[in-house]
Each structure stands twice: as C-alpha cells, then as structure tokens.
N, CA, C and O atoms as a Tinker XYZ file with bonds, in Angstrom:
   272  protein
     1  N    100.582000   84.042000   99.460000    73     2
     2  CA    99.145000   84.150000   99.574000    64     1     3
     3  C     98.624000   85.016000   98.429000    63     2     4     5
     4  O     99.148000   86.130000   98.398000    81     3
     5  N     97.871000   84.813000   97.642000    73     3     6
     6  CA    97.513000   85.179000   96.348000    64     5     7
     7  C     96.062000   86.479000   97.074000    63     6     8     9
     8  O     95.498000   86.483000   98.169000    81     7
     9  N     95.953000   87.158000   96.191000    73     7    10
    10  CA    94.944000   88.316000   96.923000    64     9    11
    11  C     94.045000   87.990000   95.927000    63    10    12    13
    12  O     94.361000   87.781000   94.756000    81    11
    13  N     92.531000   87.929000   96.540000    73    11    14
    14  CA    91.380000   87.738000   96.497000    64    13    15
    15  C     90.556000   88.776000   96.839000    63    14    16    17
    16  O     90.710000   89.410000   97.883000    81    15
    17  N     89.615000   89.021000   95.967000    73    15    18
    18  CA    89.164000   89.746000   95.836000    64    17    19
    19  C     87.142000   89.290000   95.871000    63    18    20    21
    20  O     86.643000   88.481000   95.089000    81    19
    21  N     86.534000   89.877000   96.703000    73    19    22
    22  CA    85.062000   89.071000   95.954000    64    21    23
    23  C     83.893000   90.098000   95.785000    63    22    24    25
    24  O     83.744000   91.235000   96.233000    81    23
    25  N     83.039000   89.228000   94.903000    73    23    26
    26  CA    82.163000   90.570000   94.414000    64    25    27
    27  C     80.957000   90.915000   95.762000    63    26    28    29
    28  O     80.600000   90.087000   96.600000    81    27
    29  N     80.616000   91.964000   95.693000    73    27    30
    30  CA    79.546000   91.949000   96.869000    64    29    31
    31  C     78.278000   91.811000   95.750000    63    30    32    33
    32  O     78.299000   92.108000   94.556000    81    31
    33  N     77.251000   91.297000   96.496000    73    31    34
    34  CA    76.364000   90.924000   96.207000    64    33    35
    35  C     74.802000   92.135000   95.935000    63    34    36    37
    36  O     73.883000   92.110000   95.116000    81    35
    37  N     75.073000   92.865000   96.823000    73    35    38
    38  CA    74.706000   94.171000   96.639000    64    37    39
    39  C     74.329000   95.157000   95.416000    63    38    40    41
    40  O     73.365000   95.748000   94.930000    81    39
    41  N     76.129000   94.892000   95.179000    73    39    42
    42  CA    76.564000   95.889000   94.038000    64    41    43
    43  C     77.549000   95.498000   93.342000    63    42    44    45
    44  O     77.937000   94.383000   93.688000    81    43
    45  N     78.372000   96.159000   92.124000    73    43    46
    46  CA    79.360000   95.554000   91.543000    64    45    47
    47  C     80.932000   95.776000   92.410000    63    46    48    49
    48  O     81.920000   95.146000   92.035000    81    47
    49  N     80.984000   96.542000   93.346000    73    47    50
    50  CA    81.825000   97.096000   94.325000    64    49    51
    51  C     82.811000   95.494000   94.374000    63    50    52    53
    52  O     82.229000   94.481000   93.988000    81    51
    53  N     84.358000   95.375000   94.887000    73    51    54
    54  CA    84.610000   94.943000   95.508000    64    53    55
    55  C     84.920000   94.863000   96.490000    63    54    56    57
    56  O     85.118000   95.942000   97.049000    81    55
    57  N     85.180000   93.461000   97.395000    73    55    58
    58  CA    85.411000   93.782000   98.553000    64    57    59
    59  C     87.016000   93.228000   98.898000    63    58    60    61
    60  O     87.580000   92.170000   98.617000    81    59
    61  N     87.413000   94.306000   99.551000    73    59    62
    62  CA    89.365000   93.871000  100.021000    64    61    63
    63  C     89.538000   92.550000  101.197000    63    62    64    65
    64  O     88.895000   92.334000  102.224000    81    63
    65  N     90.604000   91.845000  100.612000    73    63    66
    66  CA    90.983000   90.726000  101.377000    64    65    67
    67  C     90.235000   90.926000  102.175000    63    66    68    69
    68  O     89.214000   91.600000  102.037000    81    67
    69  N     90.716000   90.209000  103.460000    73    67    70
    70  CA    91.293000   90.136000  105.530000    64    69    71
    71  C     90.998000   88.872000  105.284000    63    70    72    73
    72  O     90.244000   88.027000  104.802000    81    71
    73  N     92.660000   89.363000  106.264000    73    71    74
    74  CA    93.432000   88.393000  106.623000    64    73    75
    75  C     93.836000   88.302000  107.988000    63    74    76    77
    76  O     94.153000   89.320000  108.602000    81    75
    77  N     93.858000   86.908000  108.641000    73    75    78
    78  CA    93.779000   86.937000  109.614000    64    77    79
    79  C     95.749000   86.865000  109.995000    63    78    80    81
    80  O     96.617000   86.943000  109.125000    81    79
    81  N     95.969000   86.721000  111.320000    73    79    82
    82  CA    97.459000   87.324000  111.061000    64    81    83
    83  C     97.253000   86.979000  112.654000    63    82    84    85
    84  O     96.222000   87.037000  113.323000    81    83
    85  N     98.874000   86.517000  113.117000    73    83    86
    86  CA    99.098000   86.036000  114.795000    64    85    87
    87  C    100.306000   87.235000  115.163000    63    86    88    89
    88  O    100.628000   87.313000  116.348000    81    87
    89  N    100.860000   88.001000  114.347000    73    87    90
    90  CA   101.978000   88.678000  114.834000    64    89    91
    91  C    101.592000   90.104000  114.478000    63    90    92    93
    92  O    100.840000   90.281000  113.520000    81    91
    93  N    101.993000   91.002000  115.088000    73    91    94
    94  CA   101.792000   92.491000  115.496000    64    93    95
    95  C    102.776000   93.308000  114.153000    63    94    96    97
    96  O    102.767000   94.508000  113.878000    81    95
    97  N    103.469000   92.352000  113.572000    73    95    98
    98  CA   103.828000   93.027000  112.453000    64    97    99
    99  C    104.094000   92.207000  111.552000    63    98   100   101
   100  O    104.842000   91.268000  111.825000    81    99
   101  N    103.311000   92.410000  109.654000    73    99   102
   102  CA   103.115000   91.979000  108.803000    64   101   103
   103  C    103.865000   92.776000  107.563000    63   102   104   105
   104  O    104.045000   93.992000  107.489000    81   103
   105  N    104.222000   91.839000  106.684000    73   103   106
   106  CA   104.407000   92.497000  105.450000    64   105   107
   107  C    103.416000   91.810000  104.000000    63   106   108   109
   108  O    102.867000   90.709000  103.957000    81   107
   109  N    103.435000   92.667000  103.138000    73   107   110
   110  CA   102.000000   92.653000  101.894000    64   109   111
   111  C    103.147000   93.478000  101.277000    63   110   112   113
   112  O    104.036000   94.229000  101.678000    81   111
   113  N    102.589000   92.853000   99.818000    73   111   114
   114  CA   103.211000   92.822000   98.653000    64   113   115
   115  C    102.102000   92.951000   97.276000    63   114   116   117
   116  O    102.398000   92.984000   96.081000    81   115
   117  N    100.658000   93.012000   97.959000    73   115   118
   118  CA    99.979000   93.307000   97.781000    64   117   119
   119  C     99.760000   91.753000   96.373000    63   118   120   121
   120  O     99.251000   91.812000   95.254000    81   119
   121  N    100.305000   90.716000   97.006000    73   119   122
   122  CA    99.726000   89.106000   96.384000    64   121   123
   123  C    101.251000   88.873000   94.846000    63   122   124   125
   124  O    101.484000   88.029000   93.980000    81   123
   125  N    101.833000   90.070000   95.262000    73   123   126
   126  CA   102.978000   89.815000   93.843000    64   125   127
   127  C    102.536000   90.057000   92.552000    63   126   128   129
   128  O    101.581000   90.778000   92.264000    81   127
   129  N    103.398000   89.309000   91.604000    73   127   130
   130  CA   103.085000   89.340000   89.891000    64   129   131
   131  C    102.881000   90.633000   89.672000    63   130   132   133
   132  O    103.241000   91.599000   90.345000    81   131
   133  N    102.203000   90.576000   88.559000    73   131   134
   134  CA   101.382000   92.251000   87.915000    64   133   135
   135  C    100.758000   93.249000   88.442000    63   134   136   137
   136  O    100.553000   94.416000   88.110000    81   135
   137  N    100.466000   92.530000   89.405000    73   135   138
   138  CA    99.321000   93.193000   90.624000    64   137   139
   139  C     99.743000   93.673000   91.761000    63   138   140   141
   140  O     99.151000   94.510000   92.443000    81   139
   141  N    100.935000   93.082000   92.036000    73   139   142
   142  CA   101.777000   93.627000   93.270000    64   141   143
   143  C    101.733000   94.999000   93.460000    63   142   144   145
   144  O    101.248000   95.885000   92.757000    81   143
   145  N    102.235000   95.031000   94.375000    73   143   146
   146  CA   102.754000   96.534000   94.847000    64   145   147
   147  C    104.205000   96.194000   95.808000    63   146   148   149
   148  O    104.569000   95.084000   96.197000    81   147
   149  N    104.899000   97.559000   96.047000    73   147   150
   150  CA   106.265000   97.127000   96.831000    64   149   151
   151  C    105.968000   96.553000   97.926000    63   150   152   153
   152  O    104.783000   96.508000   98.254000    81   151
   153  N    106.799000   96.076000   98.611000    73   151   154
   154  CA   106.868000   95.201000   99.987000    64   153   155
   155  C    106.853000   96.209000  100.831000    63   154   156   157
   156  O    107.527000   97.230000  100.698000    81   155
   157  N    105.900000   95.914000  101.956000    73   155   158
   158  CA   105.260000   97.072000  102.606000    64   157   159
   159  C    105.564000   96.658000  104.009000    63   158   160   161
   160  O    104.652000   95.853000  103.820000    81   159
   161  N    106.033000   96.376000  105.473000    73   159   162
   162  CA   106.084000   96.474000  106.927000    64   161   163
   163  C    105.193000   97.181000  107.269000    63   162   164   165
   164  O    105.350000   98.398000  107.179000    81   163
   165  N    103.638000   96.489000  107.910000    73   163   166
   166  CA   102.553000   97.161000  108.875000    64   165   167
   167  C    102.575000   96.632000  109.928000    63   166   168   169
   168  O    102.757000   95.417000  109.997000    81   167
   169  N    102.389000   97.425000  111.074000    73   167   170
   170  CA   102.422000   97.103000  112.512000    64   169   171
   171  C    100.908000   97.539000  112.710000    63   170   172   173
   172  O    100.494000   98.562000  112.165000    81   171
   173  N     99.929000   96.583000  113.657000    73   171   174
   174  CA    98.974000   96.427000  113.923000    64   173   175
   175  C     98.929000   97.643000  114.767000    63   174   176   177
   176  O     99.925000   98.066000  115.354000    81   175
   177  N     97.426000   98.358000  114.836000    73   175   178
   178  CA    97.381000   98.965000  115.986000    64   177   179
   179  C     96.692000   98.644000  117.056000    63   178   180   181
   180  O     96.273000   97.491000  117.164000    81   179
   181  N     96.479000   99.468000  117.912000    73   179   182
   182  CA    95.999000   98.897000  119.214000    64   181   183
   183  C     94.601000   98.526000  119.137000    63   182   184   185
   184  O     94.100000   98.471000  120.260000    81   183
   185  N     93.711000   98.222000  118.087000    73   183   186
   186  CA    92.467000   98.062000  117.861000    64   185   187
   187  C     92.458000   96.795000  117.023000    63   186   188   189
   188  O     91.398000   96.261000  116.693000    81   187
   189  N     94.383000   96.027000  116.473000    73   187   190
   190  CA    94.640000   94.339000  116.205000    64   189   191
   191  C     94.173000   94.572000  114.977000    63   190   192   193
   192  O     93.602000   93.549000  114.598000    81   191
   193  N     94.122000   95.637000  113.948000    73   191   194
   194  CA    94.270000   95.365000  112.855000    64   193   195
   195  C     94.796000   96.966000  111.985000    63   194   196   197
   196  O     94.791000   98.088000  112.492000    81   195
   197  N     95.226000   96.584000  110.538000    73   195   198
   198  CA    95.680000   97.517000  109.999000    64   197   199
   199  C     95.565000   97.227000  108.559000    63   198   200   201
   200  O     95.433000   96.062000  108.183000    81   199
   201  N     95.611000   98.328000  107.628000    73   199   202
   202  CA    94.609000   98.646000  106.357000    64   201   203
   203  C     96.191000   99.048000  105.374000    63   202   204   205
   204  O     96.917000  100.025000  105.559000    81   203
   205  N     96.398000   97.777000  104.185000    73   203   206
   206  CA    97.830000   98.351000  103.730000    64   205   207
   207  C     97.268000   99.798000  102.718000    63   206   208   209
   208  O     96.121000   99.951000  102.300000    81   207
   209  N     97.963000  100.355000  102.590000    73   207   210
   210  CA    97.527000  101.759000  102.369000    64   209   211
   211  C     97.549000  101.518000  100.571000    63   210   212   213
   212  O     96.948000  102.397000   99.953000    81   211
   213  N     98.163000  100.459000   99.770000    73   211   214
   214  CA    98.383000  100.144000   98.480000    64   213   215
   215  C     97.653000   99.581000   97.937000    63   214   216   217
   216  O     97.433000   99.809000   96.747000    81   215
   217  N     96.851000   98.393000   98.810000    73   215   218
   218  CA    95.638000   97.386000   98.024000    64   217   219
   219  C     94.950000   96.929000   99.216000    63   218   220   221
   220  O     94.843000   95.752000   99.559000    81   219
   221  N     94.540000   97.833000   99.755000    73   219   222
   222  CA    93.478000   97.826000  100.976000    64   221   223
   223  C     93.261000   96.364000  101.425000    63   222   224   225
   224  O     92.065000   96.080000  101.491000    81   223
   225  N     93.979000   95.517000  101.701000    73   223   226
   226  CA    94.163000   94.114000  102.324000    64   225   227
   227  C     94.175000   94.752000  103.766000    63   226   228   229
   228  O     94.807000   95.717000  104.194000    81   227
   229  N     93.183000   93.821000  104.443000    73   227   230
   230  CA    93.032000   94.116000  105.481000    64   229   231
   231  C     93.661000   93.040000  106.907000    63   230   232   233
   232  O     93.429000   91.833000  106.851000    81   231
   233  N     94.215000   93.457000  107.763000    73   231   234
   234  CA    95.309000   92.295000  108.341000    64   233   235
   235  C     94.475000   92.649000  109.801000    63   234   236   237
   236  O     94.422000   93.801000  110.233000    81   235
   237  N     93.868000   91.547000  110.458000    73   235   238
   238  CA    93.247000   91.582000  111.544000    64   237   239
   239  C     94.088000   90.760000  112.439000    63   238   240   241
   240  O     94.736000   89.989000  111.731000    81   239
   241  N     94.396000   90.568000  113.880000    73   239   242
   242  CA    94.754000   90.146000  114.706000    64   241   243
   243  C     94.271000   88.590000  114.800000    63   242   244   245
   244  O     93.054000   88.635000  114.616000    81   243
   245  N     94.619000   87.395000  114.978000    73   243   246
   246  CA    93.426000   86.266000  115.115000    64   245   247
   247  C     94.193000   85.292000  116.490000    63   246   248   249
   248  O     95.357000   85.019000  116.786000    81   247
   249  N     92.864000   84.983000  117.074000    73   247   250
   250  CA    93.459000   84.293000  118.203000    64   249   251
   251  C     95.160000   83.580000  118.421000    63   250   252   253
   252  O     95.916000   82.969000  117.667000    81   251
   253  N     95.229000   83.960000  119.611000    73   251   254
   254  CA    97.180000   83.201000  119.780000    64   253   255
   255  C     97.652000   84.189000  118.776000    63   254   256   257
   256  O     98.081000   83.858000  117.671000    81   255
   257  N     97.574000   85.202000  119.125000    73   255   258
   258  CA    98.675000   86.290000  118.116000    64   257   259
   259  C     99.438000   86.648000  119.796000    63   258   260   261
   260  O     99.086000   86.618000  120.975000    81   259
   261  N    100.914000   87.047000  118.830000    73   259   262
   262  CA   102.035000   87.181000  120.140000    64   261   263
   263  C    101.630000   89.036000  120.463000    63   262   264   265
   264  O    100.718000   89.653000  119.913000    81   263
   265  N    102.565000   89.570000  121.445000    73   263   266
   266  CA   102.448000   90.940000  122.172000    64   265   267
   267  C    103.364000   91.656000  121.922000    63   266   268   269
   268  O    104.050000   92.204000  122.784000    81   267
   269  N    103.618000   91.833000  119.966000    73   267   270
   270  CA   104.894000   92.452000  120.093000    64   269   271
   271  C    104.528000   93.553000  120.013000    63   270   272
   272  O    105.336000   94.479000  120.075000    81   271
C-alpha cells in the first residue's frame, strides 16, 4: 500500500493517511522505498485505532474487524 498523502484545502499542511484495517494488530513500513521507515507492529487501542509514531498513518478499526 503506497502512502498518500493529500493537501488540505485550507492550508498548505498535509494530511496523514487512514487506513482502514479489520485486525487489532497492524504493521507500517511507513509505504517502503525512500520514504519508508522500519517495520513497525501496532496494536489498536481500545478506542479501534492507532497513530504509527514514524509517519503518522493513521490505522482505524473498519467494520468485521476480528477481537484480538
């Protein structure tokens, strides 16, 4: 999954992924190539989403996600 990035309309700011996600634990690589960052293991929290701490991709819970 390639990371995307889009401009806000607002301002020149960007705005970070989200991504929607069915399992309680994800890994980000922050999209690979040049841009990557290391391979990262996030576990959702109890509020079904979590913020990778490297390239602020945001991983939300999305319907039919399992109860791990």
């Amino acid at each position: 999954m390639a990371e995307t990035m889009t401009a806000n309309n607002n301002a020149d700011m960007m705005t970070p992924e989200v991504i929607s996600v069915t399992t309680a634990r994800v890994a980000c690589d922050g999209g690979g190539g040049p841009l990557g960052h290391p391979l990262v293991w996030l576990t959702l929290g109890t509020d079904g989403e979590v913020t990778c701490p490297y390239c602020s991709r945001r991983y939300v819970r999305g319907a039919g996600g399992d109860d791990d």
